[in-house]
PDB file of N, CA, C and O in Angstrom, chain B, residues numbered from 101:
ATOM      1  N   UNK B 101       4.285 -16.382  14.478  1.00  0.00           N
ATOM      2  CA  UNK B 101       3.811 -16.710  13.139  1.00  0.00           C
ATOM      3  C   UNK B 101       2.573 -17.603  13.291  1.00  0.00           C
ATOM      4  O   UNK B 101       2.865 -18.539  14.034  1.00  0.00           O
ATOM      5  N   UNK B 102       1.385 -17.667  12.897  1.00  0.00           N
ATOM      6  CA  UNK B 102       0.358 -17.964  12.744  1.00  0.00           C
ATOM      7  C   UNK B 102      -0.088 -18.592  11.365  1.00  0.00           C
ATOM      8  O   UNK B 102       0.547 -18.031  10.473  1.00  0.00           O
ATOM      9  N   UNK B 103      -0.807 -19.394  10.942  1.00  0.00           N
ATOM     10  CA  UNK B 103      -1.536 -20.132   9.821  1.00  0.00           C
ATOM     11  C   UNK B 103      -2.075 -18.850   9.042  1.00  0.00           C
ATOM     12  O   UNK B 103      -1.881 -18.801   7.828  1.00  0.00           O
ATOM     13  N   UNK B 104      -2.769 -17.770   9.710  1.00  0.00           N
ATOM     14  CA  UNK B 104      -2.950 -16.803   8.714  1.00  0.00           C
ATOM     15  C   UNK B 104      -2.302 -16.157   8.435  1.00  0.00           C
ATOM     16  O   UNK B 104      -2.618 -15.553   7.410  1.00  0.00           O
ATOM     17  N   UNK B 105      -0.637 -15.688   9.224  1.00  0.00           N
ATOM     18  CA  UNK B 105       0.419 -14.910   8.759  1.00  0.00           C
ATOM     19  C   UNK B 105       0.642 -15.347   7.374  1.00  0.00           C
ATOM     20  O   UNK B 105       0.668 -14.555   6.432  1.00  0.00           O
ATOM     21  N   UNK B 106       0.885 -17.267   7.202  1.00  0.00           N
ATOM     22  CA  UNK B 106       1.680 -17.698   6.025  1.00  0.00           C
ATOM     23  C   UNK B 106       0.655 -17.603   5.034  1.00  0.00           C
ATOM     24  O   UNK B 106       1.005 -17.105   3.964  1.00  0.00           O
ATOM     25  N   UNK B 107      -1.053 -18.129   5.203  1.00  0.00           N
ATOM     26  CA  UNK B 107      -1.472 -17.862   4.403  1.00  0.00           C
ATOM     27  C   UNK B 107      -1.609 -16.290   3.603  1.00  0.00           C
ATOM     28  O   UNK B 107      -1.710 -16.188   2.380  1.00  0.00           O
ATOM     29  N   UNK B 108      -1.591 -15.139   4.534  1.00  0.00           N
ATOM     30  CA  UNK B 108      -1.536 -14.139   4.087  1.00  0.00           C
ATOM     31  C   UNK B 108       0.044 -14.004   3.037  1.00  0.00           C
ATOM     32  O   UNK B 108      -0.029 -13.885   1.814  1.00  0.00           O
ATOM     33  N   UNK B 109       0.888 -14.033   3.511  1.00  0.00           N
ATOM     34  CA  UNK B 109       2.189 -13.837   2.518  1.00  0.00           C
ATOM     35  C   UNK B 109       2.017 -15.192   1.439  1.00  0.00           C
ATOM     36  O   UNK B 109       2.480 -15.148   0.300  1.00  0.00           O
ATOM     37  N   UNK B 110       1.606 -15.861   1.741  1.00  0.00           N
ATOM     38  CA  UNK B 110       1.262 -16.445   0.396  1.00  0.00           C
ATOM     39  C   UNK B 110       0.655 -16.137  -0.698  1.00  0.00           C
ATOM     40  O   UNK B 110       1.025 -16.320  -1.858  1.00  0.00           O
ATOM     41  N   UNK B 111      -0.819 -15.397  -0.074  1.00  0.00           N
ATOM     42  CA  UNK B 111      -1.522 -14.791  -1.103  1.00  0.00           C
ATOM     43  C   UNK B 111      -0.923 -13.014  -1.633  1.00  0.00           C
ATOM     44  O   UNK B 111      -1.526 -12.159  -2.281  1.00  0.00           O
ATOM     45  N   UNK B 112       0.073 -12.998  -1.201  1.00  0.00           N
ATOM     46  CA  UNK B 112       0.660 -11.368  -1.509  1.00  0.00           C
ATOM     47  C   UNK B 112       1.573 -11.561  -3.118  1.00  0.00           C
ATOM     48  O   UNK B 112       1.670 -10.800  -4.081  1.00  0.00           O
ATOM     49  N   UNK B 113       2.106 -12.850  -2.864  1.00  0.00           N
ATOM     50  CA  UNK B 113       3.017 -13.012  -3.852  1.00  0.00           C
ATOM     51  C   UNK B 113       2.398 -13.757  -4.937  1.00  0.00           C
ATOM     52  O   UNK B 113       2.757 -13.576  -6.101  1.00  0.00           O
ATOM     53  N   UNK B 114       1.266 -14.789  -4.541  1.00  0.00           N
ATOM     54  CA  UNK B 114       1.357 -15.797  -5.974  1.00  0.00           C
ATOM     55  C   UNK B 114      -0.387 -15.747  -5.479  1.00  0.00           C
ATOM     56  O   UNK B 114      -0.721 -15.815  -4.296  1.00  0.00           O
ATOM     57  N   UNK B 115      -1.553 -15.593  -6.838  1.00  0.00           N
ATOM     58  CA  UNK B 115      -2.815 -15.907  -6.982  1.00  0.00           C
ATOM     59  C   UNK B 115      -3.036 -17.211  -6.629  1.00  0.00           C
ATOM     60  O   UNK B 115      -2.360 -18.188  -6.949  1.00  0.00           O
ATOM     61  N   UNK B 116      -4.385 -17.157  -5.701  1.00  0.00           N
ATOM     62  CA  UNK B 116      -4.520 -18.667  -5.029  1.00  0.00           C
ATOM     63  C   UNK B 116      -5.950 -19.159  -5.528  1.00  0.00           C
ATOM     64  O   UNK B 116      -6.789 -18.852  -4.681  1.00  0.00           O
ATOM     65  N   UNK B 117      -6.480 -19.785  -6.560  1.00  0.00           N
ATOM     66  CA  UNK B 117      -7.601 -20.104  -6.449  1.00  0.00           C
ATOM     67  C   UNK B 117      -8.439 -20.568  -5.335  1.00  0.00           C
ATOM     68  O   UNK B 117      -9.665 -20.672  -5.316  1.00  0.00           O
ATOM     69  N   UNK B 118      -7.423 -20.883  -4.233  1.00  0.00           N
ATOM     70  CA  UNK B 118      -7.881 -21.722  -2.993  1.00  0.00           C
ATOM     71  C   UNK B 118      -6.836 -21.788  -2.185  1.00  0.00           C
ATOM     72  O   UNK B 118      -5.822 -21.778  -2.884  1.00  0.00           O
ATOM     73  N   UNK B 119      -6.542 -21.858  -0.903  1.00  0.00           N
ATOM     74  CA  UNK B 119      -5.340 -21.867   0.080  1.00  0.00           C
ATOM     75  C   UNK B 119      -6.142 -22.206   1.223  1.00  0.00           C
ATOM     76  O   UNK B 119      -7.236 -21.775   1.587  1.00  0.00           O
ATOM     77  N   UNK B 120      -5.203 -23.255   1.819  1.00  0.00           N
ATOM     78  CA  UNK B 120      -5.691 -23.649   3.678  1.00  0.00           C
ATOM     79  C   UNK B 120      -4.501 -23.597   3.775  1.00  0.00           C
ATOM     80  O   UNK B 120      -3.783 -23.658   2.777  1.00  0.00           O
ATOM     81  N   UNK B 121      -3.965 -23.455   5.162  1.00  0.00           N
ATOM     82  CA  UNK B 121      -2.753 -23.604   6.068  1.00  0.00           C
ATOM     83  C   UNK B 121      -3.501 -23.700   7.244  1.00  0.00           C
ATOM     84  O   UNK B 121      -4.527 -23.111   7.585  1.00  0.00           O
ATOM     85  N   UNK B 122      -2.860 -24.488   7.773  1.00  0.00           N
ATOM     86  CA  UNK B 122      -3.075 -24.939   9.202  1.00  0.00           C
ATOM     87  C   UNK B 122      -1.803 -25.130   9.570  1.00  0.00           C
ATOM     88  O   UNK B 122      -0.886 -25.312   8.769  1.00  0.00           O
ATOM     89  N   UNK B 123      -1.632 -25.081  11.365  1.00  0.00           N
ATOM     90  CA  UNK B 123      -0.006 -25.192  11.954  1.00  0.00           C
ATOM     91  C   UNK B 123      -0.055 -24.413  13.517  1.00  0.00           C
ATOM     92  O   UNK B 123      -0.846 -23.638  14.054  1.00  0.00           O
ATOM     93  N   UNK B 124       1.026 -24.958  13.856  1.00  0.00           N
ATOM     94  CA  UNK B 124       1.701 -24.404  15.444  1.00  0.00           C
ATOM     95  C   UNK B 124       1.773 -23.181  15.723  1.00  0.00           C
ATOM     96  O   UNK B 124       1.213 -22.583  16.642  1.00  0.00           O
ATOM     97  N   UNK B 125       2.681 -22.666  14.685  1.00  0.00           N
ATOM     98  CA  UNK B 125       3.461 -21.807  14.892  1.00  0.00           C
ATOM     99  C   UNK B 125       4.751 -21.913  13.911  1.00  0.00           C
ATOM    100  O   UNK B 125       4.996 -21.058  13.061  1.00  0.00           O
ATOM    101  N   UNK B 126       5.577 -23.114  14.143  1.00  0.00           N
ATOM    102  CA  UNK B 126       6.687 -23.630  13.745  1.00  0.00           C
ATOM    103  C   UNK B 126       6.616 -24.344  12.219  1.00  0.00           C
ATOM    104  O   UNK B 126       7.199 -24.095  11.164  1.00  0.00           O
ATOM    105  N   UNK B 127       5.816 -25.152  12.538  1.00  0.00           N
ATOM    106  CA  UNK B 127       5.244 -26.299  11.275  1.00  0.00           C
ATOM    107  C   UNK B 127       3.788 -25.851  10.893  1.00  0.00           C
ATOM    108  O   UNK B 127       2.739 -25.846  11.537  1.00  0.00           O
ATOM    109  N   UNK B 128       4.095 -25.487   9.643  1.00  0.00           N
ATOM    110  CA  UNK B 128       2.575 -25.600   8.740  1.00  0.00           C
ATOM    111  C   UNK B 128       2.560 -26.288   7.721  1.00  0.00           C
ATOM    112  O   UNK B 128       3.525 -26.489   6.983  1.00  0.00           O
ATOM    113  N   UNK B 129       0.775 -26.969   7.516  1.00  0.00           N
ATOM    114  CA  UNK B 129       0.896 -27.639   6.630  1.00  0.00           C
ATOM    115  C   UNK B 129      -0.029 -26.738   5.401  1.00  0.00           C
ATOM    116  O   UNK B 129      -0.672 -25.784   5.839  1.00  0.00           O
ATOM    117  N   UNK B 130      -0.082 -26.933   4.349  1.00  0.00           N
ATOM    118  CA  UNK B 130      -0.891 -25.989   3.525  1.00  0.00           C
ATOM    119  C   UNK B 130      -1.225 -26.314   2.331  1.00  0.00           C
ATOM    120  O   UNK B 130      -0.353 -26.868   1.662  1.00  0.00           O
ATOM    121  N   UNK B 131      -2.702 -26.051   1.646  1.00  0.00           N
ATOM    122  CA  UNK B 131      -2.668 -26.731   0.165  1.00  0.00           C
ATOM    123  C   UNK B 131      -3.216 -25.561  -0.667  1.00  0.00           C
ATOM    124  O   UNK B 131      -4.102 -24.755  -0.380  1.00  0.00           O
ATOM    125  N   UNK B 132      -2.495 -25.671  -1.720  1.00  0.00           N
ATOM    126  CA  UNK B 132      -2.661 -24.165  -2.428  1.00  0.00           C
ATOM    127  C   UNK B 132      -2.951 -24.540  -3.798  1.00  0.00           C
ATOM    128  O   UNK B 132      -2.237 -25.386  -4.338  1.00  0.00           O
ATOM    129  N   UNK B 133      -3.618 -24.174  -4.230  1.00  0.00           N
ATOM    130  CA  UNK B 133      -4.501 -24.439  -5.477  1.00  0.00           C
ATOM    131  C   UNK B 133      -4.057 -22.844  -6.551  1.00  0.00           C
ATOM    132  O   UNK B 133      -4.626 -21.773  -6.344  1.00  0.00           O
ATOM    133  N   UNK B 134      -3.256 -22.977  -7.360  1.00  0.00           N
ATOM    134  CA  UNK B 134      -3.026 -21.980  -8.025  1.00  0.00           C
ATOM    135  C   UNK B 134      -2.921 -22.080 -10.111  1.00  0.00           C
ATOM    136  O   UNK B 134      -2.764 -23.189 -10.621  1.00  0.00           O
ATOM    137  N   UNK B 135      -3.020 -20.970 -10.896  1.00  0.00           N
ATOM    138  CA  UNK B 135      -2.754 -21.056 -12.055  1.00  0.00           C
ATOM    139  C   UNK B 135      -1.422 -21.312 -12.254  1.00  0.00           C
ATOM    140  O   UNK B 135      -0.969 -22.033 -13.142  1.00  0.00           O
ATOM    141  N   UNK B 136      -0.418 -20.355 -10.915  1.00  0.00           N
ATOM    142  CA  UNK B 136       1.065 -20.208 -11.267  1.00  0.00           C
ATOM    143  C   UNK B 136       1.337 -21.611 -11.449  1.00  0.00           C
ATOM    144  O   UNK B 136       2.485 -21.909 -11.778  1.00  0.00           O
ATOM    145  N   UNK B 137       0.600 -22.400 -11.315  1.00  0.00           N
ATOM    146  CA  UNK B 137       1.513 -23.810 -10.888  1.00  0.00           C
ATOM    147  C   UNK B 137       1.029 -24.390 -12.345  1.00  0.00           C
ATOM    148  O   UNK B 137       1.750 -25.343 -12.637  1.00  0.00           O
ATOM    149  N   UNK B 138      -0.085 -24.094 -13.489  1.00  0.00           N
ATOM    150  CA  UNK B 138       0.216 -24.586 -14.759  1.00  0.00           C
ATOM    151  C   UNK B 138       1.703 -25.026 -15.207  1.00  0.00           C
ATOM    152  O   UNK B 138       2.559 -24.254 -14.774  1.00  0.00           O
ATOM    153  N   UNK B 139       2.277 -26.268 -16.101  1.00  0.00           N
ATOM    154  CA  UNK B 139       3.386 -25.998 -16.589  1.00  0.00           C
ATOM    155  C   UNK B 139       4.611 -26.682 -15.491  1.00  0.00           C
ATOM    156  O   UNK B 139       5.618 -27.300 -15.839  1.00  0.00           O
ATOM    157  N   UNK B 140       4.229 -26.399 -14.266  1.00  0.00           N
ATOM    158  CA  UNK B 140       5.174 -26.820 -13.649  1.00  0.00           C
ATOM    159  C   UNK B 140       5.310 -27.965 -12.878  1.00  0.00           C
ATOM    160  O   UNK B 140       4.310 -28.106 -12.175  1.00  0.00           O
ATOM    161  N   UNK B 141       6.306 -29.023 -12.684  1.00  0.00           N
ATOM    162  CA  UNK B 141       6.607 -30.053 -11.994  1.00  0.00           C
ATOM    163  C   UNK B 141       6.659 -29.861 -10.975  1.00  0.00           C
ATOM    164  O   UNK B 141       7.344 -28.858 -10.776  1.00  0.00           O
ATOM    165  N   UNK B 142       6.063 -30.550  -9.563  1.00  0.00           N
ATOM    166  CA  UNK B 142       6.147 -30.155  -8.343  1.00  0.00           C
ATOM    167  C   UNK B 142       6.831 -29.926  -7.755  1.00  0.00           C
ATOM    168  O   UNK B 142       6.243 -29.605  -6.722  1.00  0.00           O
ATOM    169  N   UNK B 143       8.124 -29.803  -7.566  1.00  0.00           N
ATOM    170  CA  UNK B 143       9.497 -29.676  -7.509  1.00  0.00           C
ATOM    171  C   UNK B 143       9.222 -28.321  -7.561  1.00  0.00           C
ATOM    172  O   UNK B 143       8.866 -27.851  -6.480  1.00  0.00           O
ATOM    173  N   UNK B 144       9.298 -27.326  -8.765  1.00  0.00           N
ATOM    174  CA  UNK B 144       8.854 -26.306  -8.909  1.00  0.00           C
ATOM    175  C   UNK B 144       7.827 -25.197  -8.783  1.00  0.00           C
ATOM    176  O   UNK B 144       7.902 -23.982  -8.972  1.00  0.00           O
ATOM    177  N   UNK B 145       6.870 -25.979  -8.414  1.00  0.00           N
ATOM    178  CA  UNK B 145       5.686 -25.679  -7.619  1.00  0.00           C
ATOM    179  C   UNK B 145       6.298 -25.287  -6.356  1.00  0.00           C
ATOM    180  O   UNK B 145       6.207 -24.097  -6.053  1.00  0.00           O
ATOM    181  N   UNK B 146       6.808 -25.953  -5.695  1.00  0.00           N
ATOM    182  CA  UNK B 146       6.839 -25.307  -4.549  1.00  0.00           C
ATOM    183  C   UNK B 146       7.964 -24.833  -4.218  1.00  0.00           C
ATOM    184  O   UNK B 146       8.011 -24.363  -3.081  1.00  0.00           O
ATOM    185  N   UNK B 147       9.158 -24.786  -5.006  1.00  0.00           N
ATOM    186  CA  UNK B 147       9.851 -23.584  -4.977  1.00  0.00           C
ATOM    187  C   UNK B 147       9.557 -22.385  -5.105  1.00  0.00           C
ATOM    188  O   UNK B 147      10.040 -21.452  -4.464  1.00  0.00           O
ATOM    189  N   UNK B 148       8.566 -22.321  -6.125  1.00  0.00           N
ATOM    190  CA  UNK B 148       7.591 -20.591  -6.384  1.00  0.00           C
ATOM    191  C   UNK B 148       7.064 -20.389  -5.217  1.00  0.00           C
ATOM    192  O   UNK B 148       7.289 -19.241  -4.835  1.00  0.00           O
ATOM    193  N   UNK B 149       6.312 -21.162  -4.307  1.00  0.00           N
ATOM    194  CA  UNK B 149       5.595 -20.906  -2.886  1.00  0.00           C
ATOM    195  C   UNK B 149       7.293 -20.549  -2.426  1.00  0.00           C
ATOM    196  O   UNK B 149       7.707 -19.401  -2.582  1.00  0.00           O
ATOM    197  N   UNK B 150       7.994 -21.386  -1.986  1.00  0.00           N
ATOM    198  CA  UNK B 150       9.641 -20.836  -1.020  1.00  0.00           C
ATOM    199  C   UNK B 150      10.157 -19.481  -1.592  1.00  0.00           C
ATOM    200  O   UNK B 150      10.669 -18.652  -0.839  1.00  0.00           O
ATOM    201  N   UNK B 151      10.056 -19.321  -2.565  1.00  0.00           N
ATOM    202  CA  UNK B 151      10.251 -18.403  -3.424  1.00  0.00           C
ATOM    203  C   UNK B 151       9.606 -16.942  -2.976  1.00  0.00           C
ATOM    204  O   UNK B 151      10.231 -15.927  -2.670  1.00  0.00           O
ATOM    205  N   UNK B 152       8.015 -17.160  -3.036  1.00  0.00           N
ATOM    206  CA  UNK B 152       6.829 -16.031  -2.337  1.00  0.00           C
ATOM    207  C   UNK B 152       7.544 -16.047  -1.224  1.00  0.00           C
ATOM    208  O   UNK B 152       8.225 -15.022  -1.261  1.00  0.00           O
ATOM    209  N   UNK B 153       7.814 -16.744  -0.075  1.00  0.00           N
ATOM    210  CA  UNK B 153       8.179 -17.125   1.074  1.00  0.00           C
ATOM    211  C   UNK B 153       9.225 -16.046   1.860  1.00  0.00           C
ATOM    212  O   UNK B 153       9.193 -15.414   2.916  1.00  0.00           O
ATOM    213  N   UNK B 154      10.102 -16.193   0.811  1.00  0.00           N
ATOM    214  CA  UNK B 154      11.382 -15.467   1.048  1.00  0.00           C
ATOM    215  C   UNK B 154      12.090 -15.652   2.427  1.00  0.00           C
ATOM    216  O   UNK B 154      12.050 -16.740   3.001  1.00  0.00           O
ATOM    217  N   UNK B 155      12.690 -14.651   2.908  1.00  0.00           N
ATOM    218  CA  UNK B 155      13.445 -14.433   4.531  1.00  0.00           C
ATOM    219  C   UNK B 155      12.419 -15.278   5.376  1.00  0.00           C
ATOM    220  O   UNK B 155      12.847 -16.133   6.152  1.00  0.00           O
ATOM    221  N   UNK B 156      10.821 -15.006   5.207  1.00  0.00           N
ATOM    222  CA  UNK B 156      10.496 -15.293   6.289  1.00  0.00           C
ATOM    223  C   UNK B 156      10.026 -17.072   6.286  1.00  0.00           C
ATOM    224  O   UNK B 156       9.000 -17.442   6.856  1.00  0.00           O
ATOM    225  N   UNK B 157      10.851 -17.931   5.640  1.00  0.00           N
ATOM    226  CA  UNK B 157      11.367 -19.052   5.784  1.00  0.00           C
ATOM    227  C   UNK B 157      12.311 -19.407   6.702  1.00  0.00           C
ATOM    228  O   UNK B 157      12.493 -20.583   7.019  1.00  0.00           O
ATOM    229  N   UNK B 158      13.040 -18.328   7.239  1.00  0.00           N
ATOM    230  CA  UNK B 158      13.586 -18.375   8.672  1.00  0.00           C
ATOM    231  C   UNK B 158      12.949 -18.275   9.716  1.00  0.00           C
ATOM    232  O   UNK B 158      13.530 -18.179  10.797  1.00  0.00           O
ATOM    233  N   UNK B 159      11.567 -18.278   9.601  1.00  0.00           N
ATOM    234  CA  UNK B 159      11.246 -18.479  11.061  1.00  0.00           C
ATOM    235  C   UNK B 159      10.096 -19.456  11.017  1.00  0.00           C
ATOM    236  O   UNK B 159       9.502 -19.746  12.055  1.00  0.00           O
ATOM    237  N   UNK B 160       9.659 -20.133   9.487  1.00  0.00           N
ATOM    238  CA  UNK B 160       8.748 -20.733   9.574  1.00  0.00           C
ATOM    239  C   UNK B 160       9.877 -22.502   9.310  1.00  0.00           C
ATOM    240  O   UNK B 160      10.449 -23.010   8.345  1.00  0.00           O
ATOM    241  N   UNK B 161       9.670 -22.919  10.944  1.00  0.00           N
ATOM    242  CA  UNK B 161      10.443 -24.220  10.631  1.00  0.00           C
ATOM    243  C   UNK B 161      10.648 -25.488   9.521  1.00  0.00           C
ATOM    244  O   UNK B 161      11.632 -25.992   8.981  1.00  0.00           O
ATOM    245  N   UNK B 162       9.004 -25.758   9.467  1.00  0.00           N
ATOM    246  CA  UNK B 162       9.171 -26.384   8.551  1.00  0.00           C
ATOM    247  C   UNK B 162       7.536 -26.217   7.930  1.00  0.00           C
ATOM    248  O   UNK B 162       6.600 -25.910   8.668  1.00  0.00           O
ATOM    249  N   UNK B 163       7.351 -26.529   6.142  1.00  0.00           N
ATOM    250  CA  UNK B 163       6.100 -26.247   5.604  1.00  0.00           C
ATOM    251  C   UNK B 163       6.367 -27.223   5.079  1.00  0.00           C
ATOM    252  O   UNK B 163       7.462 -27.635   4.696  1.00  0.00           O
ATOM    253  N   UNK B 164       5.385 -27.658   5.027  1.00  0.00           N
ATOM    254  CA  UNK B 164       4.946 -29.294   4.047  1.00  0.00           C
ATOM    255  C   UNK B 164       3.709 -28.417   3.117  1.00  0.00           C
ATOM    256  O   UNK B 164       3.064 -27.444   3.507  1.00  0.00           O
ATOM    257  N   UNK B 165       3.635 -29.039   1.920  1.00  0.00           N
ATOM    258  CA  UNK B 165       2.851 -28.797   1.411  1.00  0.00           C
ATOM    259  C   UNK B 165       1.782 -29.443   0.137  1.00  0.00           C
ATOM    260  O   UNK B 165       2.004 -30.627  -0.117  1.00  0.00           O
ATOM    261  N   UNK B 166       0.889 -28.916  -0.506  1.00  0.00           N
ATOM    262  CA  UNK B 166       0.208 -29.595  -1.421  1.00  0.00           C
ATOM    263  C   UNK B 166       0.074 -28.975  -2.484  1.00  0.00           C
ATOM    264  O   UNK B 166      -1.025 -28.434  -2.354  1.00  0.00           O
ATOM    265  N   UNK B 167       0.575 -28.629  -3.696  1.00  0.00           N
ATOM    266  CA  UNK B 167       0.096 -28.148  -4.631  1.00  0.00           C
ATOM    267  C   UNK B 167      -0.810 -28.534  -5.779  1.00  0.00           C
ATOM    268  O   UNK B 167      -0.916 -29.675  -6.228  1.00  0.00           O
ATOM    269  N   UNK B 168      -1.524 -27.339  -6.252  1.00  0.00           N
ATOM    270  CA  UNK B 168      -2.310 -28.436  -7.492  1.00  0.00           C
ATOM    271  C   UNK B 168      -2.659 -27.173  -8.282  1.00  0.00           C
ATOM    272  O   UNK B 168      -2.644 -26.109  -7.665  1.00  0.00           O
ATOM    273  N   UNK B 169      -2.941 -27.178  -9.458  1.00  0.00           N
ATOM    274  CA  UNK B 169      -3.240 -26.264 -10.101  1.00  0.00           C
ATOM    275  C   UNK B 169      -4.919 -26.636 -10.370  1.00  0.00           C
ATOM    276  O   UNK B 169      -5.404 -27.767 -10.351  1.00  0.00           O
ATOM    277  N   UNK B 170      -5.518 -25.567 -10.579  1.00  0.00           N
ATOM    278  CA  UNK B 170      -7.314 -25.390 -10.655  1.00  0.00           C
ATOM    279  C   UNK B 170      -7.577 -26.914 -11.293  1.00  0.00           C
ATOM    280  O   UNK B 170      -8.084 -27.804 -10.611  1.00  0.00           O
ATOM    281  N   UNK B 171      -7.203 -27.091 -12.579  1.00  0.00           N
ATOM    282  CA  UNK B 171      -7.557 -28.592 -12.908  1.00  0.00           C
ATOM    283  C   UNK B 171      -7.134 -29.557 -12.283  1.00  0.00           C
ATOM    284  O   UNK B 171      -8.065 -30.360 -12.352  1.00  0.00           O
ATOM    285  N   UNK B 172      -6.158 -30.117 -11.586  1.00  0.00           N
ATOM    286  CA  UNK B 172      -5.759 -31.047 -10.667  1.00  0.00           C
ATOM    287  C   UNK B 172      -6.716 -30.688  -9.709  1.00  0.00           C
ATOM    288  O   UNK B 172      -7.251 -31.715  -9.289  1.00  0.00           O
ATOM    289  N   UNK B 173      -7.145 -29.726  -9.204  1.00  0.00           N
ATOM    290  CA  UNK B 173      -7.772 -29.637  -8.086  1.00  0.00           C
ATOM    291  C   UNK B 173      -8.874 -29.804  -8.155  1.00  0.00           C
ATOM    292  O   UNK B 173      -9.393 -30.392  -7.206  1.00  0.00           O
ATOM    293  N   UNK B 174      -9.718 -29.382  -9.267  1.00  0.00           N
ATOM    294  CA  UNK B 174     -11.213 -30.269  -9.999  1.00  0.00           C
ATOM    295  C   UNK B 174     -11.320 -31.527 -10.237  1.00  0.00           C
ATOM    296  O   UNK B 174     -12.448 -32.019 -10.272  1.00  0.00           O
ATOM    297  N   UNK B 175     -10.326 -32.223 -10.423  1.00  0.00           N
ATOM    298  CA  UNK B 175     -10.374 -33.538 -10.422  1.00  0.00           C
ATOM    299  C   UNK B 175     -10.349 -34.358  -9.493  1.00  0.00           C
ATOM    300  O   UNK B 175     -10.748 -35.519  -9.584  1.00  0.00           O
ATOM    301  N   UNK B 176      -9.691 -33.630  -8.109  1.00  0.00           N
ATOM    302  CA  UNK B 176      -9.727 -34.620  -7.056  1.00  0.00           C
ATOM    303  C   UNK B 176     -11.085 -34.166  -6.013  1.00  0.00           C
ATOM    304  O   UNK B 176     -11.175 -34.802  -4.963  1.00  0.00           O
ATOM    305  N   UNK B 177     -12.118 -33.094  -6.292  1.00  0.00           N
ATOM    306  CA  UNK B 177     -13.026 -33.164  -5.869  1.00  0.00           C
ATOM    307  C   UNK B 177     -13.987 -33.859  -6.526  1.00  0.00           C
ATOM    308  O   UNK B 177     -15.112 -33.966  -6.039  1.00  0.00           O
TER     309      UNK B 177
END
């Protein structure tokens, strides 16, 4: 598993205005800038990413992550 494997299945399931992942193999870290995430508490944010994720959360050890939706993400640039 590779940084572009997860980023790729990331972008299959949920629109990314923006996505980095970086990682080992095992551990990735990743910040995903999306609309899906309007509306939602981060908590839920990134259940929708575990969610996209599916099975192959069994082999990705652990993901830390960052969410923000397009306006959160305009604001912190």
């Amino acid at each position: 598993m590779t940084p572009d494997n997860v980023k790729g299945y990331i972008q299959q399931g949920l629109e990314c205005e923006y996505i980095e992942v970086d990682g080992d193999g095992r551990h990735f870290d990743a910040v995903i800038v999306s609309k899906a995430f309007e509306g939602k508490g981060l908590l839920q944010q990134q259940r929708l990413v575990f969610q996209v994720l599916g099975d192959r959360m069994e082999i990705i050890h652990a993901l830390s992550m960052q969410t923000f939706t397009p306006e959160q993400w305009a604001k912190r640039a």
